[in-house]
C-alpha positions in Angstrom: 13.5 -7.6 2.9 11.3 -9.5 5.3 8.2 -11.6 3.9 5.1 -12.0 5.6 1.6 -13.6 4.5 0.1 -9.8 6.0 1.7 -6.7 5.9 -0.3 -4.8 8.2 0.1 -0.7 8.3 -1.0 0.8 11.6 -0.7 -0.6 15.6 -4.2 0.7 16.4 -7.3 -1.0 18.0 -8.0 -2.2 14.4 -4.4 -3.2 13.2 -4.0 -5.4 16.0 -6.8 -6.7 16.4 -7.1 -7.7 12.6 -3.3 -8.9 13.5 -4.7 -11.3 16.4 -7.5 -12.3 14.2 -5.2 -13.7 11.4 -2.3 -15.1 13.5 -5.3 -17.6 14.7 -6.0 -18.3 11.5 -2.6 -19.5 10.4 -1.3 -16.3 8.7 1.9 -14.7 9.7 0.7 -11.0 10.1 3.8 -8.1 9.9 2.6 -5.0 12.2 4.2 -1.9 11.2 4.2 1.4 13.2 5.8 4.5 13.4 5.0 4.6 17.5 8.3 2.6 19.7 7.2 -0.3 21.8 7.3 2.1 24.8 4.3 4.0 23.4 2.6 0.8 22.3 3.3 -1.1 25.5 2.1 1.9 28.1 -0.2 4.2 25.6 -0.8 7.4 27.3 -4.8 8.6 28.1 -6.0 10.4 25.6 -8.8 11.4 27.0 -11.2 9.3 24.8 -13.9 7.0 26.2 -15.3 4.3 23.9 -18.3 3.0 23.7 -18.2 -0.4 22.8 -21.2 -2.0 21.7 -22.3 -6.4 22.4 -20.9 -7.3 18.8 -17.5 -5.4 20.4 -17.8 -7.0 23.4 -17.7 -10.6 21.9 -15.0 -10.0 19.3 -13.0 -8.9 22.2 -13.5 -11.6 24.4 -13.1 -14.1 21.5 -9.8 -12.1 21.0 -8.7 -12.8 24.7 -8.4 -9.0 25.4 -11.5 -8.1 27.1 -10.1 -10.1 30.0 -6.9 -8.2 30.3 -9.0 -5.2 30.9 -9.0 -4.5 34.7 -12.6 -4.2 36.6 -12.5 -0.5 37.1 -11.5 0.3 33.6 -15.0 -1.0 32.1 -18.3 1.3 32.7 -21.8 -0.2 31.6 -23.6 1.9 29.3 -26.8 1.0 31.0 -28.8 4.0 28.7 -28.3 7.4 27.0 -30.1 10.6 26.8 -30.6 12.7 24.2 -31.4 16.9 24.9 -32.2 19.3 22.2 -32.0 23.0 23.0 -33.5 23.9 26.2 -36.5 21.3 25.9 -37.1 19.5 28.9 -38.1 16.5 26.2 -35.6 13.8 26.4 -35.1 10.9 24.2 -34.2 7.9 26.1 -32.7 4.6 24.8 -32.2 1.5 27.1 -32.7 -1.9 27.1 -35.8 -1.3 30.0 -33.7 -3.6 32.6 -32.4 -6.5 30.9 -28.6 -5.4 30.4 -26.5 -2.3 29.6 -26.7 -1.0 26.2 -23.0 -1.3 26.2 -19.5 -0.4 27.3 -17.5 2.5 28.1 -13.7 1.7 27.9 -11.0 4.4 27.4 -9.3 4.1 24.4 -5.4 3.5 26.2 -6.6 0.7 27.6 -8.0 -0.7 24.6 -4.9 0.2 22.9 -2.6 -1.6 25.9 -4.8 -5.0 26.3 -4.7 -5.2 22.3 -1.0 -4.7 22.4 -0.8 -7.4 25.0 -2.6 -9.9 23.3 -0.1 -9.3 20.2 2.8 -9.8 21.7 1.6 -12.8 23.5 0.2 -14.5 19.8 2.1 -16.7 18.0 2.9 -15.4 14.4 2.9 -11.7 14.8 5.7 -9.7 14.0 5.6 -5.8 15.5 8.2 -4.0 13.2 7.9 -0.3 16.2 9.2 2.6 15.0 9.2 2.2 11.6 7.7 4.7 8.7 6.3 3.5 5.4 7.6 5.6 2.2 6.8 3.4 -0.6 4.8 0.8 -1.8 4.8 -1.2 -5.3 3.1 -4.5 -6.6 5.9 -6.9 -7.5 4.2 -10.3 -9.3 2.0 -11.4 -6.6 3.3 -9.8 -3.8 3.2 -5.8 -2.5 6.4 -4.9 -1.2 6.5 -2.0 1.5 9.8 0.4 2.1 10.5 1.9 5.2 12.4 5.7 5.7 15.2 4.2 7.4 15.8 1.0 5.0 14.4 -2.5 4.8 11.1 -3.3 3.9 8.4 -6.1 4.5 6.9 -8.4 1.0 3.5 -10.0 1.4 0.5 -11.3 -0.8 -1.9 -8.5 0.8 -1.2 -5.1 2.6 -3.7 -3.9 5.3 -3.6 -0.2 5.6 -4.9 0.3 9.3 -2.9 3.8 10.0 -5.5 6.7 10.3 -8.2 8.3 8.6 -5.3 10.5 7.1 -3.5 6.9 5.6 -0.6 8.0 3.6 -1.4 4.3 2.4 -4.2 4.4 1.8 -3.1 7.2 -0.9 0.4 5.6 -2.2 -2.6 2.5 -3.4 -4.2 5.5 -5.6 -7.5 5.1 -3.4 -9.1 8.7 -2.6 -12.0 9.7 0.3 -14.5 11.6 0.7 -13.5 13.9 3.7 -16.4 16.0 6.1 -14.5 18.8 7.9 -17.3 20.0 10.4 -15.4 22.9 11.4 -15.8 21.8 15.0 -13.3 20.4 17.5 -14.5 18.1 20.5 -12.8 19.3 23.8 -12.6 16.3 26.3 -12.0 16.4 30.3 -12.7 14.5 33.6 -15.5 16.1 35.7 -16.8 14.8 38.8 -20.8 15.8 39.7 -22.5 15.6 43.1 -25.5 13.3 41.7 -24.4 10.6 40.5 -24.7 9.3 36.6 -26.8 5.8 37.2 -24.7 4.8 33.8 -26.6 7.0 31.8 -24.6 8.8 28.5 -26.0 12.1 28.5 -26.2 13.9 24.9 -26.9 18.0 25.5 -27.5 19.6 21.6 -27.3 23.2 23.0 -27.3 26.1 21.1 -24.1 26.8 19.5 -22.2 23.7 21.5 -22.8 20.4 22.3 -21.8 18.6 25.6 -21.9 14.5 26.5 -21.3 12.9 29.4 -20.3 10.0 29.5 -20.4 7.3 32.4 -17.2 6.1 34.2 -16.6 3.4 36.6 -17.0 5.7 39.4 -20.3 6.7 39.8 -19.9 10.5 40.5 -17.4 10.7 37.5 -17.6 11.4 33.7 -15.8 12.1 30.4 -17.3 15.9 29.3 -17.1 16.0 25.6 -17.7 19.3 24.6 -18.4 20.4 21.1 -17.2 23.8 19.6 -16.5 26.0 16.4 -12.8 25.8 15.7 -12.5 29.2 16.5 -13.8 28.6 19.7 -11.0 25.5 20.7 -8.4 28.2 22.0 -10.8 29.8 24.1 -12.3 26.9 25.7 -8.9 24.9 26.4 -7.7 27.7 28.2 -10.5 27.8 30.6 -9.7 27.4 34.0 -10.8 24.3 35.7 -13.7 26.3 37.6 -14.6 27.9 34.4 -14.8 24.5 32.3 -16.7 23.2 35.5 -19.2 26.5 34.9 -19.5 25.7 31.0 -20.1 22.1 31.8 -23.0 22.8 34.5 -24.7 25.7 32.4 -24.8 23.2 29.3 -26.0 20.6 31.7 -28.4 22.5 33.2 -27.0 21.4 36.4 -28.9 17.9 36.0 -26.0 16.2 38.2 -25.8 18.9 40.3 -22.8 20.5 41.3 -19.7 19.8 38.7 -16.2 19.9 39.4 -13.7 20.0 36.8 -10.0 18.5 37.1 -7.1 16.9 34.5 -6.0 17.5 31.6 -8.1 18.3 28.7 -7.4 17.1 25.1 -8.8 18.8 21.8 -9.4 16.8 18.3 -11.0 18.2 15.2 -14.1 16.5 13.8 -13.1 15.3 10.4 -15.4 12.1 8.8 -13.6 10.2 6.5 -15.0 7.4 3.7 -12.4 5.8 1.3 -13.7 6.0 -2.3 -13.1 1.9 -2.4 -12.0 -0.7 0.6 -9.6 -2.9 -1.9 -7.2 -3.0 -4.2 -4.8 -5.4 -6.1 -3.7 -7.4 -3.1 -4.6 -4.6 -0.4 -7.4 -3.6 1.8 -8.5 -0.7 4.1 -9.5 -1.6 8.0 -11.4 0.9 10.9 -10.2 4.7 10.1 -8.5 4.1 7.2 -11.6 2.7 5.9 -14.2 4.6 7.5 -13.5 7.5 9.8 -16.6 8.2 11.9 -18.1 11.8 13.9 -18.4 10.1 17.3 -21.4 11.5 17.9 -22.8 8.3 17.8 -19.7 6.3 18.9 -19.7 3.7 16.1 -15.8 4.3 15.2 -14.5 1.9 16.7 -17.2 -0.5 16.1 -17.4 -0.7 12.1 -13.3 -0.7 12.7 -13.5 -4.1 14.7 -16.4 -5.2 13.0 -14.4 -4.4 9.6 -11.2 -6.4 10.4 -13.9 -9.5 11.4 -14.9 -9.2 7.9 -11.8 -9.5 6.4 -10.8 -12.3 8.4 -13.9 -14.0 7.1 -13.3 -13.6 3.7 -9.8 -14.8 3.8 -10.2 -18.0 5.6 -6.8 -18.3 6.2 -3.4 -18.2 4.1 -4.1 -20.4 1.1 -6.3 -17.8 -0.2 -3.2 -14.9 0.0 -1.2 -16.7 -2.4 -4.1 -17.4 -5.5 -4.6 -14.1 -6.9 -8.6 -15.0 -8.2 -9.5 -16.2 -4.7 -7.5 -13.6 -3.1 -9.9 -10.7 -5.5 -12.9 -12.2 -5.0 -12.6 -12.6 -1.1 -11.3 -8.8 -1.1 -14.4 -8.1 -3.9 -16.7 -9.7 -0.6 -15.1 -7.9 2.0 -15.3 -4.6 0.1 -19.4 -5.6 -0.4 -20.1 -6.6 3.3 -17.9 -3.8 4.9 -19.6 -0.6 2.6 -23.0 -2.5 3.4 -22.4 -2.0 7.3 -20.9 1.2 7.2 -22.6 3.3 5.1 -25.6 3.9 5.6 -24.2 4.4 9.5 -21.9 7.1 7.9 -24.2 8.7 6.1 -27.0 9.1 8.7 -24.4 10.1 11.4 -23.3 12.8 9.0 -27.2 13.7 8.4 -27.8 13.8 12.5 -24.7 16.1 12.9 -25.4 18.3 10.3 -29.2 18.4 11.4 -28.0 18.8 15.3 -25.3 21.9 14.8 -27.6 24.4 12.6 -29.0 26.6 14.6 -30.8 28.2 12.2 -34.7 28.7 13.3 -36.3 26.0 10.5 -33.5 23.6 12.2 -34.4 24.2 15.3 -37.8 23.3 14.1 -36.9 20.3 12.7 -34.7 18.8 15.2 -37.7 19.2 18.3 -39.9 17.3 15.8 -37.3 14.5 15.1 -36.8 13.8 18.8 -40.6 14.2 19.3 -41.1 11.4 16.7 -38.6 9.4 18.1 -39.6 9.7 21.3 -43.6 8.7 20.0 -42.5 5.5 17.8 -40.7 2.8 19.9 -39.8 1.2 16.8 -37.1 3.9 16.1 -35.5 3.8 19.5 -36.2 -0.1 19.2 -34.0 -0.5 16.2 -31.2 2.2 17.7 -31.5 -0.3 20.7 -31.2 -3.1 18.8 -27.7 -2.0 16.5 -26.3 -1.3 19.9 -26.9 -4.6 21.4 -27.2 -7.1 18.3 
């Protein structure tokens, strides 16, 4: 059995960048994933976009992956749009022309200039294709077992591997689970008028559409918003068809839309772990907290979470001494639910507000975005967690 100062559970964005974060502090961080080096190395596109906002932006430069990305992989978020119904009120957020609200950056390349900057760090270990079964507390270690035989020991255990962490559940640690009933439906359009950088939310009636912004200017990410019972139907729209539903829910604001590529469906399922810590382990980004991206903070708090952790470590004398080790994970547990919650919660409340269609809903949600739209200080502070 290999030993390790960090056992870390999951190659994602947050795994390896938590991984890159420690391996410049001094720590020797063990990466295990069930994905080959192939996948990890060349991640296929998903289809997601991510909006990344200036506390993302820095973390990844600091990281030396932000300059792997290449030009035409990174669209400014220069300001987004919010529709409700068919209102021609529109809530808008930007920084009135002092710099983008943020960053669009599809999630395979994320994944691929992470990976890159892991395999080019000093004291990381990527164990690929590898599936954890078991974990026990041995003395001060956690020892991990893998399906095919072998293991990894190390004074903490990072569980980084989905909102769905298997564990995150052999640690004993539940979560509170939202199942929206909704799937998100996500595929390339182009559109005569071009998009200015401008995310473009569309509540509708019974769906929900974004567009959001890519590097070319005539080109978006259409994120469509369904009942489950509705995914079937929608992914086997033809192209002109998806390009109809895209325009109608648009009302044709960019013009003509053409719709082309593959499509890819995900079901909308929030996740918050009952507790971020353990005896000698920790939760980072889904694991931890699995956002709606409605309001594309997923990635984010998982970034921002693995910078908290680093934080409170300091290093790897504090692995090894089990009272520091519980305090820094008591501190990391404090900050991260402090961060994250009440960004959970109220994404939760928006979604839940923004999909009833019942009439006193309806109701509500014109007045919301009336407020909004009246008190700067809301769209101010909205502004301000973006670019902070």
């Amino acid at each position: 059995m290999m030993e390790s100062d960090v056992a870390i559970v999951g190659a994602g964005p947050a795994g390896l960048s938590l991984a890159v974060m420690l391996a410049r502090k001094g720590c020797r961080a063990a990466v295990i994933e069930r994905q080959n080096k192939t996948a990890l190395s060349a991640p296929a596109d998903d289809g997601r976009e991510i909006a990344l906002t200036h506390k993302s932006y820095r973390l990844l430069q600091a990281l030396g992956a932000w300059q792997r990305l290449c030009p035409e992989e990174i669209s400014p978020l220069n300001a987004a749009q919010v529709i409700d119904g068919n209102s021609p009120a529109t809530l808008h957020f930007s920084q009135d022309g002092t710099g983008p609200l943020g960053y669009i950056v599809s999630n395979s390349a994320i994944r691929r200039v992470l990976y890159e900057t892991a395999v080019a760090t000093d004291n990381i270990e990527l164990i690929c294709s590898s599936t954890v079964t078991a974990m026990k507390l041995s003395g001060g270690f956690r020892q991990l077992q893998f399906e095919k035989g072998g293991g990894v020991r190390a004074p903490l255990v990072v569980a980084a591997d989905s909102r769905f962490s298997e564990v995150r559940r052999m640690a004993g640690i539940g979560a509170d689970m939202c199942d929206f009933g909704r799937v998100a439906i996500v595929g390339p359009v182009r559109t005569a008028l071009g998009h200015q950088g401008i995310a473009r939310e569309y509540f509708r009636y019974g769906s929900t559409l974004a567009l959001l912004p890519l590097s070319e200017e005539g080109r978006s990410s259409a994120v469509v918003t369904v009942p489950a019972s509705l995914s079937a139907q929608v992914m086997a729209m033809s192209d002109v068809d998806f390009a109809a539903h895209v325009s109608r829910e648009s009302a044709s604001q960019l013009g003509v839309v053409e719709a082309f590529g593959e499509r890819c469906c995900y079901p909308l399922v929030a996740v918050y772990a009952h507790r971020f810590s353990a005896e000698r382990f920790a939760l980072v980004g889904d694991a931890a907290v699995g956002m709606h991206p409605v309001t594309a903070h997923g990635f984010n708090l998982g970034l921002a979470g693995a910078d908290a952790l680093v934080r409170q470590l300091d290093g790897v004398n504090r692995l090894y001494n089990s009272a520091q080790l519980a305090r820094a994970l008591v501190r990391y547990q404090a900050l991260h639910r402090l961060g994250s919650r009440p960004i959970y919660s109220g994404t939760n409340r928006v979604v839940d507000l923004f999909t009833d269609d019942r009439l006193p809903a309806k109701f509500l949600r014109k007045m919301v975005l009336r407020i909004s739209d009246r008190f700067p200080p809301i769209r101010k502070a909205i502004v301000h967690q973006l670019t902070r």
